[in-house]
TORZADO-796106 format. One record per residue (C-alpha): residue in one letter; x, y, z. Coordinates in pm, whole numbers, plus 50000, padded with zeros to 5 digits. Layout:
BEGIN
AXYZ;...
end
This chain:
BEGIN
X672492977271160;X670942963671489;X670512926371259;X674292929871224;X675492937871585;X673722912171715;X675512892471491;X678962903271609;X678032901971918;X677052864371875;X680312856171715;X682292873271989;X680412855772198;X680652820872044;X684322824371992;X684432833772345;X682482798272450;X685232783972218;X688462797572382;X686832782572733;X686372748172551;X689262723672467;X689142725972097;X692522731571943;X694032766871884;X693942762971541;X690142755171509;X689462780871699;X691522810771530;X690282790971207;X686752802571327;X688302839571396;X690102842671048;X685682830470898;X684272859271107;X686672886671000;X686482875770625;X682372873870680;X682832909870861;X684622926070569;X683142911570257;X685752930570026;X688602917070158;X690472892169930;X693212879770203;X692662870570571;X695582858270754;X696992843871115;X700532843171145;X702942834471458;X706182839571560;X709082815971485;X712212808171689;X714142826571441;X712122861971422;X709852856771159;X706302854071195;X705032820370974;X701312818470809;X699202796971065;X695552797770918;X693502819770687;X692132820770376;X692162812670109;X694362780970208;X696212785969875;X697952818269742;X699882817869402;X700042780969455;X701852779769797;X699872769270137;X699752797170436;X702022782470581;X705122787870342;X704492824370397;X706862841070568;X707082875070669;X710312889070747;X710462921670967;X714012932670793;X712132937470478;X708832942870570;X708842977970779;X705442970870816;X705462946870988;X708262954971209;X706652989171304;X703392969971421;X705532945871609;X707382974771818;X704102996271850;X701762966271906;X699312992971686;X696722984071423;X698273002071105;X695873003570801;X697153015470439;X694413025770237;X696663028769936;X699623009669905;X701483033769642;X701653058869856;X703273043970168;X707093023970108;X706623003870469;X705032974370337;X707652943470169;X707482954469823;X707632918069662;X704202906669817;X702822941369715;X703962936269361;X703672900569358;X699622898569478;X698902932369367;X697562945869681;X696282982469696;X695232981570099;X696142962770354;X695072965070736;X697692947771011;X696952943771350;X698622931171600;X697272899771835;X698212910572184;X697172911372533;X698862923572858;X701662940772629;X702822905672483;X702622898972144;X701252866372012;X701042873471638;X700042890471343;X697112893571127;X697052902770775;X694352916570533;X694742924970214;X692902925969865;X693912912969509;X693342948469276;X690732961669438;X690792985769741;X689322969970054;X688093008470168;X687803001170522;X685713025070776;X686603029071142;X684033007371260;X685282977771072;X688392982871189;X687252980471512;X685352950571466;X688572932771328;X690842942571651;X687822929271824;X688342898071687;X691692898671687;X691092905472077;X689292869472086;X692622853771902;X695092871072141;X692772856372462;X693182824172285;X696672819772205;X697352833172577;X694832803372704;X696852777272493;X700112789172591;X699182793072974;X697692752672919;X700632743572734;X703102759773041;X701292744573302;X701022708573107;X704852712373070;X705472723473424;X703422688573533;X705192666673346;X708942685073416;X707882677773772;X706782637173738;X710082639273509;X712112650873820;X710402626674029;X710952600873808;X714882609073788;X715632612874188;X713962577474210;X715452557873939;X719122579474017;X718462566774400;X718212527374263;X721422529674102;X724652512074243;X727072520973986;X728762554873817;X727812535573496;X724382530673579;X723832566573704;X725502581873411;X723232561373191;X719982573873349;X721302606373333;X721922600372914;X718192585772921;X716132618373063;X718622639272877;X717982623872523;X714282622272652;X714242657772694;X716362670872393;X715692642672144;X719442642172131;X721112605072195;X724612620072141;X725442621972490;X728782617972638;X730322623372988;X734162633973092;X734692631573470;X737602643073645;X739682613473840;X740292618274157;X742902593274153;X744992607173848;X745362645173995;X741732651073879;X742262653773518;X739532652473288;X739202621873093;X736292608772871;X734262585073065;X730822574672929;X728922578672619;X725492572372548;X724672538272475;X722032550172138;X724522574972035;X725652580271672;X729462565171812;X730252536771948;X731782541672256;X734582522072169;X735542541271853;X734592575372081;X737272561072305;X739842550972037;X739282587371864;X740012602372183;X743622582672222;X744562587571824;X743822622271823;X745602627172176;X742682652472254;X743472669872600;X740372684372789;X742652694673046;X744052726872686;X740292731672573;X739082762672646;X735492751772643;X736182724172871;X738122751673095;X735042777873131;X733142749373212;X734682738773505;X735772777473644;X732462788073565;X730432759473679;X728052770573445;X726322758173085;X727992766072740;X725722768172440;X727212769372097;X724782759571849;X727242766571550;X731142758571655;X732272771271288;X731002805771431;X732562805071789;X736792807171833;X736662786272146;X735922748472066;X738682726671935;X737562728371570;X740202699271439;X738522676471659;X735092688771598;X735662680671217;X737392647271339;X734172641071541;X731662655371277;X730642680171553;X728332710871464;X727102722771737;X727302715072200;X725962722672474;X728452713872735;X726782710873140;X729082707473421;X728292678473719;X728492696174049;X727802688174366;X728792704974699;X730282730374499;X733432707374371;X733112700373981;X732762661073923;X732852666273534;X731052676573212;X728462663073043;X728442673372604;X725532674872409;X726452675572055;X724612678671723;X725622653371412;X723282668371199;X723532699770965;X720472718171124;X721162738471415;X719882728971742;X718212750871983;X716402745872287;X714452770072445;X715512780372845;X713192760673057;X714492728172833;X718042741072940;X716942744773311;X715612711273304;X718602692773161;X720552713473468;X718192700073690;X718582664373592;X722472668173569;X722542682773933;X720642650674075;X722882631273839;X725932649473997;X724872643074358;X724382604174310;X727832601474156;X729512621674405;X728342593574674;X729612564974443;X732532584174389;X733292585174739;X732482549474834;X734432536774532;X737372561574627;X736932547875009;X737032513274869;X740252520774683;X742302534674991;X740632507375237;X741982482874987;X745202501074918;X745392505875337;X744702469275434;X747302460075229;X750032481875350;X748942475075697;X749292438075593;X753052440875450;X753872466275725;X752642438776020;X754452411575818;X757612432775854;X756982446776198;X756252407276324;X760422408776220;X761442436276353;X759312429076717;X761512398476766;X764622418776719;X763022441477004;X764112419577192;X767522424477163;X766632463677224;X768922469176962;X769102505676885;X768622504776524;X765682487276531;X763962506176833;X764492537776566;X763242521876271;X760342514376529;X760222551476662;X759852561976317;X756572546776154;X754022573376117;X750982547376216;X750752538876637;X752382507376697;X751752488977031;X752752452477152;X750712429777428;X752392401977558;X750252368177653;X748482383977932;X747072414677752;X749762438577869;X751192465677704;X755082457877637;X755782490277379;X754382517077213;X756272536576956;X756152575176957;X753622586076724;X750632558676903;X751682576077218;X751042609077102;X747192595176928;X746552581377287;X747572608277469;X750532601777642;X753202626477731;X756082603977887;X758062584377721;X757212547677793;X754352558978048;X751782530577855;X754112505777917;X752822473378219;X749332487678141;X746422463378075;X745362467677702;X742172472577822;X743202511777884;X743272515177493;X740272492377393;X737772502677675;X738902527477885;X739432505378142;X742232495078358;X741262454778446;X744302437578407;X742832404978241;X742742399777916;X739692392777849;X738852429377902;X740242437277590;X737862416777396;X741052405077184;X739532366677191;X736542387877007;X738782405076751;X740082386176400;X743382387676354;X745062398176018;X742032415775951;X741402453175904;X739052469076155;X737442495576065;X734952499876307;X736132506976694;X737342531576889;X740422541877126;X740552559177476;X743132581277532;X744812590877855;X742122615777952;X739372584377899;X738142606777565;X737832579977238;X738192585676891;X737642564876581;X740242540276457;X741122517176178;X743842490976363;X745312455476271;X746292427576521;X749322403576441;X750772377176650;X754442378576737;X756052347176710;X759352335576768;X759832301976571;X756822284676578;X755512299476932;X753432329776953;X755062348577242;X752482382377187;X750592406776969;X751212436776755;X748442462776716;X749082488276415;X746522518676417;X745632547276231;X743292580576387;X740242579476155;X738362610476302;X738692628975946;X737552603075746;X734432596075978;X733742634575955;X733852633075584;X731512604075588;X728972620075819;X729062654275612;X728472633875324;X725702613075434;X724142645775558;X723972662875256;X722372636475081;X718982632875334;X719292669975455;X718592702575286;X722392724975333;X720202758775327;X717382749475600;X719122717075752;X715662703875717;X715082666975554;X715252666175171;X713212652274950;X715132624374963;X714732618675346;X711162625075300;X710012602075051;X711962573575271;X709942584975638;X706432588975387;X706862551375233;X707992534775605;X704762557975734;X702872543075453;X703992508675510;X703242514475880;X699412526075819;X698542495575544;X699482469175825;X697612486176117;X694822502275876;X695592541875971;X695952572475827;X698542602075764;X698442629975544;X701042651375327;X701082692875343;X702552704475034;X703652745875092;X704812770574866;X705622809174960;X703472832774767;X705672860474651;X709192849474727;X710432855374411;X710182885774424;X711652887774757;X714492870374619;X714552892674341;X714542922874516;X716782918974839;X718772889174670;X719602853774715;X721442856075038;X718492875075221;X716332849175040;X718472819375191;X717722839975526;X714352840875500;X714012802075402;X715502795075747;X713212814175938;X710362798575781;X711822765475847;X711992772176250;X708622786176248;X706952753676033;X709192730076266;X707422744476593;X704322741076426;X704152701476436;X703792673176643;X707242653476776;X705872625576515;X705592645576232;X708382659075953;X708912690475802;X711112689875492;X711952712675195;X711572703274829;X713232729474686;X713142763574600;X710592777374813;X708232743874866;X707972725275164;X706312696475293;X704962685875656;X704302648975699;X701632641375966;X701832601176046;X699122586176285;X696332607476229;X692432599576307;X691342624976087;X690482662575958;X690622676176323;X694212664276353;X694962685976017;X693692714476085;X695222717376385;X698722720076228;X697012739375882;X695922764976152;X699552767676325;X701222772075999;X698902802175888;X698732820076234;X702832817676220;X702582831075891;X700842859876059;X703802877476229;X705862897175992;X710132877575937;X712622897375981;X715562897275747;X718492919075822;X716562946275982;X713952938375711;X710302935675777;X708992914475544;X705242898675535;X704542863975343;X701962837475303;X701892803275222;X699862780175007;X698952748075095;X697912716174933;X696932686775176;X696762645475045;X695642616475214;X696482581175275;X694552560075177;X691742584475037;X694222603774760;X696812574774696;X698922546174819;X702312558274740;X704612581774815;X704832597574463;X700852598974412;X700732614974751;X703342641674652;X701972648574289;X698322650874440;X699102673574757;X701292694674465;X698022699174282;X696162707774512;X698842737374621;X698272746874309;X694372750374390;X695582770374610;X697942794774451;X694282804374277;X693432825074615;X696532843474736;X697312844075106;X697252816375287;X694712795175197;X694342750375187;X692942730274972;X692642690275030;X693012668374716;X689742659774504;X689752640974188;X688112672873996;X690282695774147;X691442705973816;X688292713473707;X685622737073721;X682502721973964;X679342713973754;X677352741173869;X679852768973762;X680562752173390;X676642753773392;X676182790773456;X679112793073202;X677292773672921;X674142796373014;X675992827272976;X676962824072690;X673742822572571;X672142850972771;X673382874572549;X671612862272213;X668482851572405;X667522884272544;X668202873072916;X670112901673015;X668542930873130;X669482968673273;X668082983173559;X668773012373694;X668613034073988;X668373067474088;X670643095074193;X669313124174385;X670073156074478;X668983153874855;X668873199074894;X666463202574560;X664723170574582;X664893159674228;X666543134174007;X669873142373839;X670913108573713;X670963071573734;X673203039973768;X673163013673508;X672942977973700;X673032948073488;X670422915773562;X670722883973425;X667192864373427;X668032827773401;X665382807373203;X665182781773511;X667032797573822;X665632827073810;X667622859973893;X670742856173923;X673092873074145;X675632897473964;X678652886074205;X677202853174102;X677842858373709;X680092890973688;X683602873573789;X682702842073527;X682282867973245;X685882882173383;X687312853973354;X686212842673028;X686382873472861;X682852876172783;X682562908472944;X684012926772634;X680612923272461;X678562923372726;X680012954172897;X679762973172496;X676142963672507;X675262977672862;X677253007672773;X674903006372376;X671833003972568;X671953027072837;X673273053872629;X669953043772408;X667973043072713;X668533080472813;X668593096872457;X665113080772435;X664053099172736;X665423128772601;X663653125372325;X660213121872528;X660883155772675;X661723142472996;X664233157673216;X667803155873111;X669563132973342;X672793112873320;X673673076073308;X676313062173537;X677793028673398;X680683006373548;X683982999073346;X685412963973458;X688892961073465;X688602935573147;X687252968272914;X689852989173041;X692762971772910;X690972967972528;X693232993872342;X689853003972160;X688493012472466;X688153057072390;X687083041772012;X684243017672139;X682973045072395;X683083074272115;X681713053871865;X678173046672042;X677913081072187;X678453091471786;X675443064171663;X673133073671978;X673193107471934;X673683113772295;X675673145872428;X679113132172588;X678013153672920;X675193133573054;X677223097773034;X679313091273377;X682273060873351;X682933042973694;X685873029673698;X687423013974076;X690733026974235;X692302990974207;X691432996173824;X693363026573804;X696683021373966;X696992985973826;X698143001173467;X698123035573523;X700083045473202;X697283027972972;X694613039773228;X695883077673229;X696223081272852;X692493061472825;X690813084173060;X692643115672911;X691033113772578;X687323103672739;X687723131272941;X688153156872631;X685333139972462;X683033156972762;X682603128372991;X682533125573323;X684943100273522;X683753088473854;X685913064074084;X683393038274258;X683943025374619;X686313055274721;X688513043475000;X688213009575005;X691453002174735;X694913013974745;X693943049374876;X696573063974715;X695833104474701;X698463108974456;X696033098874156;X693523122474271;X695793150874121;X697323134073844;X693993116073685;X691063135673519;X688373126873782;X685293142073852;X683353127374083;X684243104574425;X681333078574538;X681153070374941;X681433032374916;X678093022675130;X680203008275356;X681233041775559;X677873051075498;X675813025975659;X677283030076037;X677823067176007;X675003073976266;X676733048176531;X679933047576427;X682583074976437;X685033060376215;X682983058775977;X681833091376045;X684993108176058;X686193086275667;X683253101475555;X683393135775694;X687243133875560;X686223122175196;X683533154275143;X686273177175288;X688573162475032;X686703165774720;X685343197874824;X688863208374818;X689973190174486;X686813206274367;X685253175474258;X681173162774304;X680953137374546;X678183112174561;X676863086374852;X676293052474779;X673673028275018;X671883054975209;X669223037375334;X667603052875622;X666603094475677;X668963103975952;X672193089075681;X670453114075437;X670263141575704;X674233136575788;X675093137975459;X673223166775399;X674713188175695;X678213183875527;X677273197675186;X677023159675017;X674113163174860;X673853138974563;X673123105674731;X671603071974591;X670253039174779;X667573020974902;X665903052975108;X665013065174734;X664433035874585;X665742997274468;X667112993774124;X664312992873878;X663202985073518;X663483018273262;X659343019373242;X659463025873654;X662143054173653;X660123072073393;X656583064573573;X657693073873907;X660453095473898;X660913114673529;X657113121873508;X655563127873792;X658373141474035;X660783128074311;X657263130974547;X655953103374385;X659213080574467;X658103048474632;
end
């Protein structure tokens, strides 16, 4: 039996080492699926199978490879008709069926069809998400499965879960990489492009790249036809031509404007999915037959909050398409940059338009107005109306720069309340602001005539200016030029427009901080700046921890709120040189040009965290947050802009690892585990089959009657060539890696072993204390494990004592509560470990079946000196004197600690006053046989 656990444990173990490698998932639940059919020699069937997109779960590995002829993976199992299944699924609960004729859950075809008599099927989760299921199953003859083989197969089955998870979490984070070079990639190649065409067709480039779909097609709304939608663009590898798209459109006289998909598009501003359009009343199914359509996914192009367009996806082909919701997002993402660059070319092709349209009425209007200025001359009355009437300012100059009219409306631009008031004036009154009479003030010698000026500005009366657009004519009367005509226009909206625009595309509209945009442009000038005069700079890359949930919980707009406030404090954190600008989201950056080195970093790195240290304050909310930083170099961690902002990313990422804010500057194996830690891994993995690990223990006393009552189990690793090592050295690696499942089963085996033994010898009967770790707490065969070696030890449940930590227990309480009930009506005791250094919360002190609180040796080791201290501890004795439970000191280390205790009724105490942890042989030869008097 022993032969055979160290077996399993060895497996466990080696499939452990192979999760933490970067073999492929299926090799390594290949090797799972060969130790549960080597486990459970009379099973016929052993089998891995995942979830597909629609429901059913497909046959990944297993064996045998082959079943009546078809491969695993043409096995499907479908949870309508196999109840089985589906009641494993919703329970996430090993079922096992020791006879098949006597239950009706199981699919009745495969039962029939492979002539099973039991099956066993767990389910492969972890965390409460399921990954999977596993099938076994016999051919005839009943597999007869006992408890403990069960529970060696959901130990396995643990190992898959852990492995799946690992793949998945790789696959996320490989996907969230290269979604965030494909961004990149998409702002900078969008930012080249001088054309509508050439933006639209980057946009149909990452979108096919992304959904493998070339059948893209844009309609835009034109702002020069009373913004109706019309087809526009279509993808230049698409199934259509874009001619024939275009000539299908015009026979078929399709109208976006009467489509209802079209319509929720644009009033909901949001994406439509319809994967099948014969099963959805809205599309226009004539032309979807027309156009051989099947399914769309229709995105609308906004920017600033004014709909530009829609972009359709649409599928050709007979299979539906469906893409999962980050692909969605990321399409948005790429149509919302999209959306932005066209909405600048709009405009400037729209401002080109009217300038062009403008410039030439101006010209026609001056040709008639040189006309009707001669006739002024005769101040005929019909034609000083006609002149009163033009809705643009008119004003004439005669030879010397003089004003000789103005008409009505240029009067009231300028300012002018009387009638005729401008009139003898020097020009210069309107061009400068001045009032020199010559006309060289003007500048008019300066200034082309017949040409449209676009870029000058007027002074009224009150010497205020605003922007203009004007044209200057001569006036001639035969072939002599006797003066000028100025026609102008007040431009002031139009120049607002232009700066709004030009705003939003370098500044963030939420934190008025540079964009991404702006900041890329300031980091390559910076970078250009430092490779001619050989200096440095360096990128912060920051991202909130927790702000999510922030937005989640008070909403967007406190969220928006909050944003702001974090961009004042970061902007008074930096030098006048510097740049603070926001990504997106809840990432910014801080660009730090000109520096000599770490010193100037860290003096910024330590602003930004100590402003982090003051609580924001959202709407009479109080709400504390942290940041993570990633810092990059120039030249040390790149030479561009984009490596700079991809490696200062990764390292934010680094990070993200230690919550609160921490930094991290860029190294190449950032990504990585250092060499030493990989080594211990590699070692550890190991320790377990080599005998390394060891169990010491030490005592617990009671401190009134002077004798042993009990002992801790400490676990010691004894490297082959370091030595001891550490337990905080080794403990979180086998946390992480999951390799404290078997290791924490065979400290809880062997110190069970240990005491029975002693029990045996007729030695006194004392208890063994022995730490849970949060890892062995969430195993769902936690109460079986634990039952299972008290059952093969022989050891009364009474004298074995769990610790478990108070972070341990409120983390999953539910799971925790039920876990602890049933140990607790097996006769063990429950202990919490480090009392009052976790969440502190009293309220699980009533609800959870405890027994015994242990003074973390903190409070204990200043009690003498320190009345804090004093007073926790003191508080913590009166408290589980009153909840009736034992209470126990850790770390008493000197007499007058023991003595305190003591006078308040704690008598069970343990620490270095009694003794240092010690091998099994030394308890019993100092403490079990000859008496506590003999204690070193």
């Amino acid at each position: 039996m022993m032969v055979k656990e160290q077996t399993r444990y060895s497996r466990l173990a080696n499939i452990t080492k192979l999760i933490n490698t970067k073999l492929e998932l299926r090799e390594v639940l290949q090797h799972v699926t060969t130790a549960i059919s080597e486990e459970i020699v009379q099973c016929d069937s052993v089998g891995i199978y995942l979830p597909q997109d629609d429901g059913t779960f497909r046959g990944y590995v297993g064996k045998p490879e082959i079943i009546n002829g078809m491969t695993l993976d043409m096995h499907i199992i479908d949870t309508d008709r196999d109840q089985l299944a589906k009641e494993v699924i919703e329970t996430q609960k090993t079922i096992y069926i020791p006879d098949t004729s006597q239950d009706e859950r199981p699919d009745s075809w495969a039962i029939e069809g492979f002539e099973i008599k039991s099956l066993l099927v767990l389910p492969i989760s972890y965390e409460k998400e399921l990954f999977g299921l596993v099938f076994l199953f016999d051919y005839g003859i009943p597999m007869n499965l006992t408890e403990s083989e069960i529970q060696t197969v959901e130990a396995y089955v643990n190992m898959a879960a852990v492995a799946i998870r690992n793949a998945n979490n790789l696959t996320h984070k490989e996907n969230l990489i290269a979604e965030k070079q494909l961004l990149l990639d998409v702002t900078r190649n969008l930012s080249l492009c001088s054309t509508m065409q050439q933006g639209l067709d980057t946009c149909f480039y990452y979108i096919a790249k992304v959904l493998n779909n070339y059948n893209v097609g844009a309609h835009l709304l034109d702002p020069l036809a009373g913004k109706r939608i019309k087809p526009a663009k279509l993808s230049k590898n698409s199934d259509w031509s874009e001619e024939d798209w275009m000539r299908t459109h015009q026979r078929m006289k399709i109208d976006p404007e009467n489509d209802y998909v079209f319509q929720e598009v644009v009033r909901t501003k949001k994406v439509i999915i319809i994967p099948d359009v014969s099963q959805d009343h809205r599309p226009n199914h004539q032309a979807c037959r027309d156009f051989g359509i099947k399914g769309m996914y229709m995105f609308p192009l906004v920017s600033m909050g004014e709909v530009l367009g829609v972009i359709a996806v649409v599928n050709l082909g007979e299979k539906i398409m469906r893409y999962s919701e980050a692909t969605i997002q990321l399409c948005q993402s790429i149509i919302e940059a999209t959306a932005s660059t066209l909405s600048n070319l709009l405009y400037m092709e729209k401002q080109e338009v009217i300038i062009e349209e403008r410039t030439s009425e101006i010209t026609f209007k001056n040709k008639e107005l040189e006309r009707v200025v001669a006739e002024l001359q005769q101040l005929s009355r019909e034609k000083e109306l006609i002149l009163n009437s033009a809705g643009e300012g008119i004003f004439g100059l005669d030879l010397e720069g003089n004003i000789t009219f103005c008409n009505p409306a240029g009067e009231a631009m300028l300012g002018y309340e009387t009638k005729g008031e401008l009139i003898g004036q020097p020009c210069s009154v309107i061009f400068n602001g001045e009032k020199g009479g010559r006309i060289e003030a003007c500048g008019i010698g300066q200034r082309k005539w017949n040409k449209l000026h676009t870029d000058d500005r007027f002074y009224r009366k009150d010497n205020s200016s605003f922007p203009v657009e004007y044209v200057i004519s001569s006036i001639k009367e035969g072939d002599n030029i006797v003066g000028d005509v100025v026609t102008f226009k007040d431009i002031t909206q139009r120049k607002q427009m232009e700066e709004e625009i030009k705003y939003h595309a370098y500044f963030d509209s939420v934190t008025d901080l540079p964009n991404r945009v702006l900041l890329k442009d300031r980091l390559n000038q910076g970078i250009k700046y430092a490779q001619m005069n050989g200096g440095k700079l360096a990128l912060l890359y920051l991202d909130l921890d927790r702000f999510k949930f922030i937005n989640d919980t008070l909403g967007h707009t406190y969220g928006d709120l909050l944003l702001r406030d974090v961009a004042k404090r970061l902007s008074a954190c930096i030098p006048k040189s510097a740049t603070v600008s926001r990504q997106g989201g809840d990432e910014f950056t801080i660009f730090l040009p000109n520096i000599n080195g770490k010193k100037d970093i860290m003096k910024v790195v330590n602003q930004v965290i100590a402003s982090f240290a003051e609580p924001f304050y959202v709407k009479e909310n109080e709400v504390y947050i942290k940041t993570s930083i990633g810092i990059s170099l120039f030249p040390d961690h790149g030479d561009t802009s984009e490596t700079l902002i991809k490696n200062a990313d990764t390292a934010m990422y680094k990070s993200k690892e230690i919550s609160g804010n921490s930094y991290h500057f860029f190294s190449m194996g950032m990504d990585t585990r250092t060499f030493e830690i990989v080594k211990f891994e590699n070692a550890l993995y190991k320790a377990l089959d080599q005998n390394e690990l060891m169990i010491y223990y030490q005592p617990q006393i009671n401190y009134e009657t002077q004798t042993i009552v009990g002992v801790e189990a400490l676990l010691r690793w004894k490297h082959p060539t370091e030595g001891m090592v550490a337990p905080d050295e080794f403990i979180p690696i086998a946390e992480e890696t999951g390799l404290i499942v078997p290791i924490g089963e065979w400290v809880l085996r062997n110190a069970c072993m240990q005491i029975k033994e002693w029990h045996k010898m007729g030695l006194p009967h004392i208890s063994v204390s022995v730490n849970l770790s949060a890892r062995q707490f969430e195993q769902n065969n936690l109460f079986s494990i634990v039952k299972n070696i008290l059952k093969k030890t022989d050891l009364s449940p009474e004298y074995l004592h769990l610790e478990v930590t108070e972070n341990q227990i409120i983390k999953n309480s539910d799971v925790t509560l039920k876990t602890m009930e049933q140990l607790k009506r097996l006769g063990i005791n429950i202990a919490i470990d480090d009392f009052g250094t976790g969440y502190s919360s009293l309220g699980y002190l009533k609800n959870f079946p405890i027994s015994t609180l242990k003074i973390d040796k903190s409070f204990v080791q200043d009690i003498i000196k320190d009345d804090d201290n004093a007073a926790i501890t003191n508080t913590i004795v009166t408290l589980a004197q009153n909840l009736n439970l034992n209470v126990i000191a850790e770390g008493v280390e000197t007499k007058e600690q023991a003595e305190f205790l003591a006078a308040r009724s704690c008598y069970l105490m343990q620490g270095y006053y009694f003794s240092r942890p010690m091998k099994a042989e030394d308890i019993a030869k100092l403490f079990l046989s000859y008496g506590l008097s003999q204690s070193p």
